[in-house]
C-alpha positions as CSV (number, residue, x, y, z in Angstrom):
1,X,0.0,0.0,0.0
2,X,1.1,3.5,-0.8
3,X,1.0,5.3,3.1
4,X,2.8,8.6,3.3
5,X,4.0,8.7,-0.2
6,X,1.8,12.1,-1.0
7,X,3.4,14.2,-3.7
8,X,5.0,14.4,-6.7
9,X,8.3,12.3,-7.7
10,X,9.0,14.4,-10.8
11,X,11.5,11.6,-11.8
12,X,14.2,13.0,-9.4
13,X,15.5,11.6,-5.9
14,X,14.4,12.7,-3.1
15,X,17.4,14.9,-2.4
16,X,17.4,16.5,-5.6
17,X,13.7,17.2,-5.4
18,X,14.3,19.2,-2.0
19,X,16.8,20.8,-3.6
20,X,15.3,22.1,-6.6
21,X,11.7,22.8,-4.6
22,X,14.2,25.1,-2.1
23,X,15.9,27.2,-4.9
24,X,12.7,27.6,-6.8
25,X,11.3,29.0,-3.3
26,X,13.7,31.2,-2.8
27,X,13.0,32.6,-6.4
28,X,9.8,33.5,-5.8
29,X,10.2,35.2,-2.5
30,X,13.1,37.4,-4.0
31,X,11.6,38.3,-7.6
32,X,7.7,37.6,-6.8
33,X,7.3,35.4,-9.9
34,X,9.2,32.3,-11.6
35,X,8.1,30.6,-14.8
36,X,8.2,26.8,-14.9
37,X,6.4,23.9,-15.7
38,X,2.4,23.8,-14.6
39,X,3.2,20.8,-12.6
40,X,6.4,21.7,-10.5
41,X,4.2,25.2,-10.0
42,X,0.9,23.3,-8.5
43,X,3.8,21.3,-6.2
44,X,5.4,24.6,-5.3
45,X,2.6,26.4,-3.6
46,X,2.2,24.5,-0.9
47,X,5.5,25.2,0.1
48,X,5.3,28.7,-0.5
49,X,2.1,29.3,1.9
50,X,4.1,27.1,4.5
51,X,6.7,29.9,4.6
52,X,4.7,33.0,4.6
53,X,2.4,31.6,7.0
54,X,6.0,31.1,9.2
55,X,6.7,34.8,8.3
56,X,3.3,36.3,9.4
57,X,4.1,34.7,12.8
58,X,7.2,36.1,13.1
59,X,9.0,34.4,16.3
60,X,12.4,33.4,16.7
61,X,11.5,30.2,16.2
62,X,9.2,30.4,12.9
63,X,12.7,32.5,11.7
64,X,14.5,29.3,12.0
65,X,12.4,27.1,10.9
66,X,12.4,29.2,7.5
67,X,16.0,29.4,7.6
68,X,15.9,25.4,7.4
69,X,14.1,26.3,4.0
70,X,15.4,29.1,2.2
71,X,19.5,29.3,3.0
72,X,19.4,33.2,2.1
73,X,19.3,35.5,5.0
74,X,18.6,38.4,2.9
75,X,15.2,36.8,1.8
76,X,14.1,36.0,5.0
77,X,14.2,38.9,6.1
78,X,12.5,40.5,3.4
79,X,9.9,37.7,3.4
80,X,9.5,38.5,7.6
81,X,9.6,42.5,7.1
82,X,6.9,42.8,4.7
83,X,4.9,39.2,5.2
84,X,2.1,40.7,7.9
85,X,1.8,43.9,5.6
86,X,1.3,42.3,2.5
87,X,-0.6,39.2,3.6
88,X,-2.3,40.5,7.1
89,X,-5.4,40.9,5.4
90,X,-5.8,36.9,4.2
91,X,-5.3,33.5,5.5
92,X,-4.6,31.4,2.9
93,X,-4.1,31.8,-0.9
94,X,-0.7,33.6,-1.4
95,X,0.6,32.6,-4.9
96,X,-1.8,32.3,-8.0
97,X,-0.8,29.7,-11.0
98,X,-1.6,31.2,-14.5
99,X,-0.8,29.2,-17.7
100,X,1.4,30.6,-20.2
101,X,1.4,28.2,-23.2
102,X,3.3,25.2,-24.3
103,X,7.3,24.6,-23.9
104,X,8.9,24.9,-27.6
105,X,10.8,21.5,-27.6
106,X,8.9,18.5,-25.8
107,X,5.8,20.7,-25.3
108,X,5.2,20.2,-21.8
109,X,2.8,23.0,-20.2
110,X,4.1,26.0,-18.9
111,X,3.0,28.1,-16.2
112,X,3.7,31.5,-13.9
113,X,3.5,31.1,-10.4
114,X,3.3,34.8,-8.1
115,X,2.8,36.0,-5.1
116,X,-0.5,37.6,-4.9
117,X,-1.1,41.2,-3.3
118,X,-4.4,42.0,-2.2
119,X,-6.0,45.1,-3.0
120,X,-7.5,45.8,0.5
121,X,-8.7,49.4,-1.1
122,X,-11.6,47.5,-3.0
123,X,-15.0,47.9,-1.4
124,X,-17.8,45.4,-1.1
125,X,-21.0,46.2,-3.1
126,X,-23.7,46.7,-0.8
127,X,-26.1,43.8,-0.9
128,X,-29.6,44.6,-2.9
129,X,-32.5,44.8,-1.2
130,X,-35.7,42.5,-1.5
131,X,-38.0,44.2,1.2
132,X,-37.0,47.5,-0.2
133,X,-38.2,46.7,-3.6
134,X,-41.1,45.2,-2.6
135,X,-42.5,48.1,-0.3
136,X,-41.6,50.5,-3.1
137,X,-44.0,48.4,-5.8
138,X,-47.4,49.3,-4.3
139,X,-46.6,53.4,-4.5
140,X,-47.7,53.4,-8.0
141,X,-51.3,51.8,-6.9
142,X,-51.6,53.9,-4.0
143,X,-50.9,57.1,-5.8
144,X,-53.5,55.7,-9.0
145,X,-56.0,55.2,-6.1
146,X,-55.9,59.1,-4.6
147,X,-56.2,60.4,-8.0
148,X,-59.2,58.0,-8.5
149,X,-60.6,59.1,-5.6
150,X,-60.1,62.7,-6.2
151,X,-63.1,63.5,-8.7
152,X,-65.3,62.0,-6.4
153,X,-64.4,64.5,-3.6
154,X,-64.1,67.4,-5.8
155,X,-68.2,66.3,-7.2
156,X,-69.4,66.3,-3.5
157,X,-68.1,69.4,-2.9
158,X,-69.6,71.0,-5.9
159,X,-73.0,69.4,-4.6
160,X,-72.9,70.7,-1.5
161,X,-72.0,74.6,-2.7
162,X,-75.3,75.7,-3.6
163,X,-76.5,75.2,-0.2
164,X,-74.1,76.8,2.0
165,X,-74.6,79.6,-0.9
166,X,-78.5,79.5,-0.4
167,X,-77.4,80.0,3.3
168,X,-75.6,83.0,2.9
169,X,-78.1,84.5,0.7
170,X,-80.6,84.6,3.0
171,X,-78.7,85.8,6.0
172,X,-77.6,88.8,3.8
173,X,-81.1,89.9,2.2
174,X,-82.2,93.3,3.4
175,X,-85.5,92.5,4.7
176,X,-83.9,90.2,7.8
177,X,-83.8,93.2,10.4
178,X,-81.7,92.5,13.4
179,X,-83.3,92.4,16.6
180,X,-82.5,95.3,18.8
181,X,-82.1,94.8,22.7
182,X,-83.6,97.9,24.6
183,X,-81.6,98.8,27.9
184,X,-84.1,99.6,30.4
185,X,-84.0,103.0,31.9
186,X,-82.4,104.2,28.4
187,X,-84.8,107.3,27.1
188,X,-83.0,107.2,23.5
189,X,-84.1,103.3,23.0
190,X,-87.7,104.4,24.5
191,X,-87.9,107.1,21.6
192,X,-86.5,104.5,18.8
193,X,-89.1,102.0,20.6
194,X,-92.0,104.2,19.9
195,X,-91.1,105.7,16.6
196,X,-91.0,101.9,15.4
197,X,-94.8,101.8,17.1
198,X,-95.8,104.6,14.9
199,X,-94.7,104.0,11.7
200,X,-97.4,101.2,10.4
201,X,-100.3,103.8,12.0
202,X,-99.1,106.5,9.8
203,X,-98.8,104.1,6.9
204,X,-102.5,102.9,7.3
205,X,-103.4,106.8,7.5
206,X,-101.7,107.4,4.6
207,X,-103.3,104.5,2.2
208,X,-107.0,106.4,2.5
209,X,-105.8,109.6,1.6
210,X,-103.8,108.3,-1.7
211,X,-106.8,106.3,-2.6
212,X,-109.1,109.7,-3.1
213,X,-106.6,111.5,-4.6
214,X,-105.9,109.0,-7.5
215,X,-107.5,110.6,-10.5
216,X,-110.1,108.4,-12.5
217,X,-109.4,106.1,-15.1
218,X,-111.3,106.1,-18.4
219,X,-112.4,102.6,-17.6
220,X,-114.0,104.2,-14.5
221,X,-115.8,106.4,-17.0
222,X,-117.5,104.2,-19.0
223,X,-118.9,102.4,-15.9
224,X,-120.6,105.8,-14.6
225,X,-122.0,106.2,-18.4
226,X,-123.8,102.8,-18.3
């Protein structure tokens, strides 16, 4: 059975597929990107997340454990200087694979592996809506009801005019008199009080005497003469 045998044998010893795996490491974390075959680079970034995630940590002992890796002091400490500012933002996902085409030669696939920077400036588009949408639908209908509704009120009201004209009409014609309150023990409003009295004597005294002054009509005439 084939226990703990995981990986790749790329038709090289084991020795001299540690070796290779180490330079090409080293590669990346000095000049960001290397271009080899799609298969070494699939079997690379394991190896190169197992180092930055080292790097992010950033102990003593995470140094030397990436010191066993990479023999370069210089890149270490690059890869430990600028590890939790370029990759603080993510966990996981540090190199990207992109195929470039076929090897002239024996045509074997070819393939650029990099170290990704995230762009932490992007922002996240804010989710749509439902309930939003669905309160806003029935504005239309509401607003289609009030205008339906509106004739009807403006009909009533046009109904109802004419009487609170009729109203004012008759509270305004001349022969409503108001009624006048006399204040006892007042001799002007006793005078007023008795002139009023007066008046519809004079007027009945007046009627005979216009009646026998009238002059005769010929109609009047020719009644006498029959």
């Amino acid at each position: 059975m084939r226990h703990r045998k995981a990986g790749l044998k790329l038709n090289r010893s084991s020795s001299h597929r540690s070796a290779m795996f180490r330079n090409m490491v080293t590669s990346l974390i000095k000049y960001d990107r290397i271009t080899t075959t799609d298969t070494k680079a699939k079997a690379l970034r394991g190896m190169a997340d197992r180092l930055i995630t080292l790097a992010k940590r950033g102990d003593l002992h995470a140094r030397r454990q990436a010191m066993s890796i990479v023999r370069e002091k210089d890149v270490v400490h690059k890869l430990f200087e600028t590890a939790n500012e370029r990759f603080g933002a993510i966990s996981g996902g540090y190199t990207r694979v992109v195929k470039a085409g076929f090897r002239p030669g024996d045509a074997a696939r070819m393939a650029i592996i990099e170290l990704v920077t995230p762009d932490t400036t992007a922002k996240k588009k804010p989710a749509k809506k439902k309930k939003a949408a669905k309160e806003k639908a029935p504005a239309p209908l509401a607003a289609a009801a009030t205008d339906a509704s509106a004739p009807e009120t403006t009909a009533a009201e046009e109904t109802a005019a004419p009487t609170s004209d009729a109203v004012d009409v008759s509270a305004d014609t001349p022969d409503a008199e108001p009624e006048v309150e006399a204040i006892a023990g007042d001799p002007a409003a006793e005078e007023a009080d008795a002139a009023v009295a007066a008046a519809p004597q004079e007027e009945a005294d007046a009627a005979p005497a216009a009646e026998e002054t009238a002059p005769a009509t010929p109609e009047d005439d020719t009644t006498e003469k029959k």
